[in-house]
PAKEMI-585835 format. One record per atom (N, C-alpha, C): x, y, z. Coordinates in pm, whole numbers, padded with zeros to 5 digits, always signed. Example, Ala and Ser with C-alpha at 12.3 -4.5 7.8 and 13.67 -1.06 7.14 Angstrom:
<pazas>
+01319-00569+00780/+01230-00450+00780/+01320-00330+00780/+01285-00225+00708/+01367-00106+00714/+01290+00003+00787/
</pazas>
This chain:
<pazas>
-00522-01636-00822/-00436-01617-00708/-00481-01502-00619/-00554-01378-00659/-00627-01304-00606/-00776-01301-00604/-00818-01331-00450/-00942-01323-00466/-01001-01233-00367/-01074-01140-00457/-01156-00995-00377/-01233-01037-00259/-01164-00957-00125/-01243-00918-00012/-01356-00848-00022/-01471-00900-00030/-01619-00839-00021/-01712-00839+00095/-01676-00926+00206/-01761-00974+00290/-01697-00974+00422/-01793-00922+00552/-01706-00929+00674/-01602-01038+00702/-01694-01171+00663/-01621-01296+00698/-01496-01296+00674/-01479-01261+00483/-01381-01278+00428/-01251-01188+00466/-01315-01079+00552/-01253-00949+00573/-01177-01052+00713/-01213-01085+00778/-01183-01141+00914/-01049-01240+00903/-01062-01275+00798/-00981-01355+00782/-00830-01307+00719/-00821-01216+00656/-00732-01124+00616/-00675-01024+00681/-00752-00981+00746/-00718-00852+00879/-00604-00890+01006/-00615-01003+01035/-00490-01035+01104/-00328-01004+01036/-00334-01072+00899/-00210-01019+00829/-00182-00897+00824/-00283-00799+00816/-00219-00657+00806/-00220-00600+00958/-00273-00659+01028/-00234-00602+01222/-00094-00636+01221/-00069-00762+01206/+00084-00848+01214/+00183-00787+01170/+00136-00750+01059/+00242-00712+00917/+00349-00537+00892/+00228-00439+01018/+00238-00342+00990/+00239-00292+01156/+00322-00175+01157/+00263-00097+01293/+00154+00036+01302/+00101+00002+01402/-00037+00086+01419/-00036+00180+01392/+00089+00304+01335/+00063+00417+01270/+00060+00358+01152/+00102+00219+01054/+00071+00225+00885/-00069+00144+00917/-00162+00155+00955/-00295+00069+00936/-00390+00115+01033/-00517+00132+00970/-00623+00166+01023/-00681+00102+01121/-00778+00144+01227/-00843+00050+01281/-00919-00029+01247/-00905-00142+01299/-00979-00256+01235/-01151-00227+01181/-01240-00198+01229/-01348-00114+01166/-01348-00019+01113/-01208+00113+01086/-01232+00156+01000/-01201+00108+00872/-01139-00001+00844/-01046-00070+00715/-01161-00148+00670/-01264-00225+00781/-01371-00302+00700/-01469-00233+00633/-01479-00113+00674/-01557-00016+00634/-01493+00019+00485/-01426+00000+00443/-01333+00039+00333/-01406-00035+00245/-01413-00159+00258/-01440-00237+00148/-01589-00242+00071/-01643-00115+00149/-01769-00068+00043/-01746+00000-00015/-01611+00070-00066/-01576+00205-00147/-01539+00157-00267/-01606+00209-00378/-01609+00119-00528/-01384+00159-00551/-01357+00243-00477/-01199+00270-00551/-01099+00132-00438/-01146+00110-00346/-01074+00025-00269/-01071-00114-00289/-00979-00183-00352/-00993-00326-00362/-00884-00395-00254/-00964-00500-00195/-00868-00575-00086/-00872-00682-00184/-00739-00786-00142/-00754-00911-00182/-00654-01011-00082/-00703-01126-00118/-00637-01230-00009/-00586-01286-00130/-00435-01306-00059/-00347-01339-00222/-00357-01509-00136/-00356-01610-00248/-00360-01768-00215/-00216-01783-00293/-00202-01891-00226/-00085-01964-00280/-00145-02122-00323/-00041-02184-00386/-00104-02291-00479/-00204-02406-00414/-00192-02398-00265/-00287-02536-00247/-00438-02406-00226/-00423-02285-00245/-00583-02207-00281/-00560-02167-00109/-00420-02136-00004/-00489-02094+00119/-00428-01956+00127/-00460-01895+00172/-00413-01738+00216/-00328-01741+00297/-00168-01669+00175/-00084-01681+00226/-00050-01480+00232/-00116-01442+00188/-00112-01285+00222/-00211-01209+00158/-00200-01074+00175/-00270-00942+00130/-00260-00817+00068/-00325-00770-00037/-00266-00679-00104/-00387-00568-00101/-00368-00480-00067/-00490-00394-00097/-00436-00224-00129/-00540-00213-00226/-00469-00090-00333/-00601-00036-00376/-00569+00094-00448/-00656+00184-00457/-00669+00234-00611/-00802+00263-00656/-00786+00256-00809/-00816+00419-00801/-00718+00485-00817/-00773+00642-00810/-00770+00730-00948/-00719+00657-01057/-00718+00714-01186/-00693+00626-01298/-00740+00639-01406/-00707+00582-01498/-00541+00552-01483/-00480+00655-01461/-00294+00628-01487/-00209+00550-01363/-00272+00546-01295/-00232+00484-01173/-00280+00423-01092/-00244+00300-00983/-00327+00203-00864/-00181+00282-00782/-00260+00266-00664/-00186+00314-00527/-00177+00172-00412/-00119+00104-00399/-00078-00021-00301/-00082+00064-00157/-00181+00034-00105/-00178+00096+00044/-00093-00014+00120/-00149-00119+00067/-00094-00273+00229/-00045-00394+00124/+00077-00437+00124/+00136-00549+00080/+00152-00624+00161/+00143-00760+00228/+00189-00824+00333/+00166-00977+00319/+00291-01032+00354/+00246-01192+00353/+00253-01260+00476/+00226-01349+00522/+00251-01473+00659/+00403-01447+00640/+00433-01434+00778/+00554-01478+00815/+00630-01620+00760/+00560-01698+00711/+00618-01827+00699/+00628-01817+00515/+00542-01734+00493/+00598-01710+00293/+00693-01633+00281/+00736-01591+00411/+00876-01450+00336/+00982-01514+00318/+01074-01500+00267/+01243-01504+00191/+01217-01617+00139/+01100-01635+00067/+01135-01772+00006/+01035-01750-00186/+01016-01609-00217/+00968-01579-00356/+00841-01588-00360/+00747-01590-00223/+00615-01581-00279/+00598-01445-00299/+00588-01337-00217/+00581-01254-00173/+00595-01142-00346/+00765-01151-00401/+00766-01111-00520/+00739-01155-00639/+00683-01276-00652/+00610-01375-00736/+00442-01274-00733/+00415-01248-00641/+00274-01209-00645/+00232-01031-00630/+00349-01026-00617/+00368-00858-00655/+00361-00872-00788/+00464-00923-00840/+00515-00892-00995/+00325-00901-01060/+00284-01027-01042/+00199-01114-01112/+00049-01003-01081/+00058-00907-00960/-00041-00839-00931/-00003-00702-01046/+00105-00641-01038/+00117-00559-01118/+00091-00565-01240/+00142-00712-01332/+00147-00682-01463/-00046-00754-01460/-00101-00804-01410/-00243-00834-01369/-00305-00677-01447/-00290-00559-01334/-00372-00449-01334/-00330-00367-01468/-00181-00327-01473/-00185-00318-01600/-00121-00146-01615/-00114-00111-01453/-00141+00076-01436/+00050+00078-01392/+00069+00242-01396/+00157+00284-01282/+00129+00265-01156/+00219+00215-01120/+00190+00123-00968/+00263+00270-00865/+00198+00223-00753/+00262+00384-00661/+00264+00318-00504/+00321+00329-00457/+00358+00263-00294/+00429+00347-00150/+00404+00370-00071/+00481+00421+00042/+00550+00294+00106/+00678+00370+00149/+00797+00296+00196/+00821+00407+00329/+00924+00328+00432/+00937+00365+00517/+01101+00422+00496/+01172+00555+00565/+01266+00575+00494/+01361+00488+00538/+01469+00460+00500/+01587+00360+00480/+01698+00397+00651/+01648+00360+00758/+01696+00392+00858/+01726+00297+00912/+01720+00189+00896/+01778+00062+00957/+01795-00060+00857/+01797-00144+00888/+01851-00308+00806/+01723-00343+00772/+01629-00340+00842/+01466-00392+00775/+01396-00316+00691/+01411-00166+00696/+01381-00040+00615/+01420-00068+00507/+01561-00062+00495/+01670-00061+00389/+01617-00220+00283/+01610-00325+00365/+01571-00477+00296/+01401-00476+00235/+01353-00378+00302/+01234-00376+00189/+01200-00254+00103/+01279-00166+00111/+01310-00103-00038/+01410-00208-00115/+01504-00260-00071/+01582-00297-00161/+01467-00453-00205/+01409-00466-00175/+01243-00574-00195/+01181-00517-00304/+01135-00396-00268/+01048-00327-00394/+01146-00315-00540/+01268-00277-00504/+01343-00214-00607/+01404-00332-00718/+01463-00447-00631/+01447-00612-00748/+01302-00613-00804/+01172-00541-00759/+01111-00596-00818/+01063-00490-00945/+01130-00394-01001/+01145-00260-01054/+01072-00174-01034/+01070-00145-00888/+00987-00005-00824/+01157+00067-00831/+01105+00225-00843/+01223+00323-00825/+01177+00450-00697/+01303+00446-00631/+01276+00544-00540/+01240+00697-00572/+01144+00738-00541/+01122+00930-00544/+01171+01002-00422/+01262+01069-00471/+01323+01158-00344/+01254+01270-00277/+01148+01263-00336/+01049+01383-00298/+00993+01383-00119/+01004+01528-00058/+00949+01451+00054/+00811+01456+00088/+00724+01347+00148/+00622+01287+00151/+00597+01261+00348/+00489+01313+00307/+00430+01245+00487/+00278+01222+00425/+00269+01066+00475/+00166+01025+00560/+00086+01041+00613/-00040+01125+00608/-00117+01102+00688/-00170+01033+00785/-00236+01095+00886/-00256+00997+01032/-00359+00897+00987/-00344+00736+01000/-00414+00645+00994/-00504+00653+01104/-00461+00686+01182/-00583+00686+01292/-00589+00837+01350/-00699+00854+01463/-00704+00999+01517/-00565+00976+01597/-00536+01084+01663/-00431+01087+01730/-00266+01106+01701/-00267+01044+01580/-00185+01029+01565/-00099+01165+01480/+00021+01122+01474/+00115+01206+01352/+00175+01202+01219/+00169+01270+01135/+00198+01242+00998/+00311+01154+01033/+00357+01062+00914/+00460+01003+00915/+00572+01044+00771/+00704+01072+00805/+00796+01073+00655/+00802+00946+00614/+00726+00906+00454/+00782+00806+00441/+00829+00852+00271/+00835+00765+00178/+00878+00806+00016/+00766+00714-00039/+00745+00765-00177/+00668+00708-00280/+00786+00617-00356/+00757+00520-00362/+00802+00429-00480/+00705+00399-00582/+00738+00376-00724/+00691+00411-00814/+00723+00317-00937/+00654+00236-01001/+00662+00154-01099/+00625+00198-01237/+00668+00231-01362/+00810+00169-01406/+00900+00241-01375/+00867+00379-01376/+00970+00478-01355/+00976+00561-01266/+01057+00673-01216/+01052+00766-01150/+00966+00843-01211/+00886+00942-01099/+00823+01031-01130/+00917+01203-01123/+00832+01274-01222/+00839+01400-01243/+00793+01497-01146/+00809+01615-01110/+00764+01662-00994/+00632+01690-00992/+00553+01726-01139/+00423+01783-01171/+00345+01597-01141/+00430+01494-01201/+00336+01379-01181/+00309+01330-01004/+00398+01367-00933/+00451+01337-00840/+00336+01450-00756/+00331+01551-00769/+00216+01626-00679/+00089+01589-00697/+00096+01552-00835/-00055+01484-00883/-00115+01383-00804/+00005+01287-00850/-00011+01153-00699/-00047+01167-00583/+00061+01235-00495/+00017+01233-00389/-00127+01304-00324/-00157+01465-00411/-00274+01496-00419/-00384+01394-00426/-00418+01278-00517/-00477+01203-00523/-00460+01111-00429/-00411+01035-00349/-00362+00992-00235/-00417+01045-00122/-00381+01133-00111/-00372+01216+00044/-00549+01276+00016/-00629+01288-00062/-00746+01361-00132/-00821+01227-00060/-00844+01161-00162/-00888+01000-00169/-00895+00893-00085/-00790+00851-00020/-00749+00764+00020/-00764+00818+00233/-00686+00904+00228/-00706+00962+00373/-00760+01055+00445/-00838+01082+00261/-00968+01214+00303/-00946+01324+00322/-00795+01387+00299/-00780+01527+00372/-00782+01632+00246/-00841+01719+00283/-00888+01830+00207/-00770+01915+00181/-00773+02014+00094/-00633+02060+00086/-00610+02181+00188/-00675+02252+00268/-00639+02286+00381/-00562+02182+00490/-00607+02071+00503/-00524+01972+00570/-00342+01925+00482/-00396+01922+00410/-00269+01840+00317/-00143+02021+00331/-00196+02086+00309/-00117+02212+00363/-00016+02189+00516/-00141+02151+00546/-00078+02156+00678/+00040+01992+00693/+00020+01917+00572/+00066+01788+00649/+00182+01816+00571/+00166+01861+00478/+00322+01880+00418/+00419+02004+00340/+00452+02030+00513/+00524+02169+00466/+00691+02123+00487/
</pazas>
């Protein structure tokens, strides 16, 4: 049901779902994200549904033995409210095998609120810790969002660990930057 993005082509074909899926502060520019997929910690995948066509995308980050980091979850508009979506979460998680770790947007409206309460049927737990985002692109501004966290809540020592690894890894910022992104 997951099959690894390795190749521009394959990349081309997936990259629309996460333009669609997300707004331009949660996603990179389109060449910098294809560029991603030469980094041995970054795995994309085009999630299929049963007749084998791509019905969404999951791409996550292998940054430690104890944990995968879900940067981009997203399906077609036409698979949502109908169980693909948490059918292939679940099936991706117990797949990898790790503490699963995710950014959410905070709970400020009815669509905010409906996809935490998305993650949380599917037993992610909210961390109250506060968290910004780094800028996906130049220009831009950190964003507040929260870590959600599979099976359990995190501890504050596991919880700096994370995001250290995250914010290190994933968006490159050195800890003079990460100072600055989250005071």
């Amino acid at each position: 049901m997951f099959e690894r993005v390795l190749t521009k082509d394959d990349f081309e074909k997936v990259y629309p779902i996460l333009a669609q899926s997300f707004p331009e502060t949660e996603v990179r520019a389109k060449e910098d994200q294809l560029a991603l997929i030469e980094n041995e910690c970054y795995h994309l995948y085009a999630i299929k549904d049963e007749e084998e066509k791509t019905g969404g995308v999951i791409a996550a980050w292998e940054l430690s033995d104890d944990f995968l980091y879900i940067e981009h979850f997203a399906t077609l508009p036409e698979k949502r409210n109908h169980g693909f979506g948490g059918k292939m979460l679940d099936l991706f998680v117990e797949w990898n095998g790790k503490n699963v770790v995710l950014e959410v947007e905070l709970p400020e409206d009815a669509l905010t609120r409906r996809r935490i309460g998305f993650y949380e049927r599917h037993g992610f737990v909210w961390n109250d810790y506060p968290y910004m985002q780094p800028p996906m692109r130049k220009g831009q501004e950190p964003l507040p969002l929260r870590l959600m966290t599979k099976p359990t809540a995190l501890d504050v020592e596991t919880y700096e660990g994370y995001r250290s690894a995250i914010h290190q890894n994933v968006y490159r910022y050195t800890k003079e930057d990460l100072g600055r992104v989250n005071k």
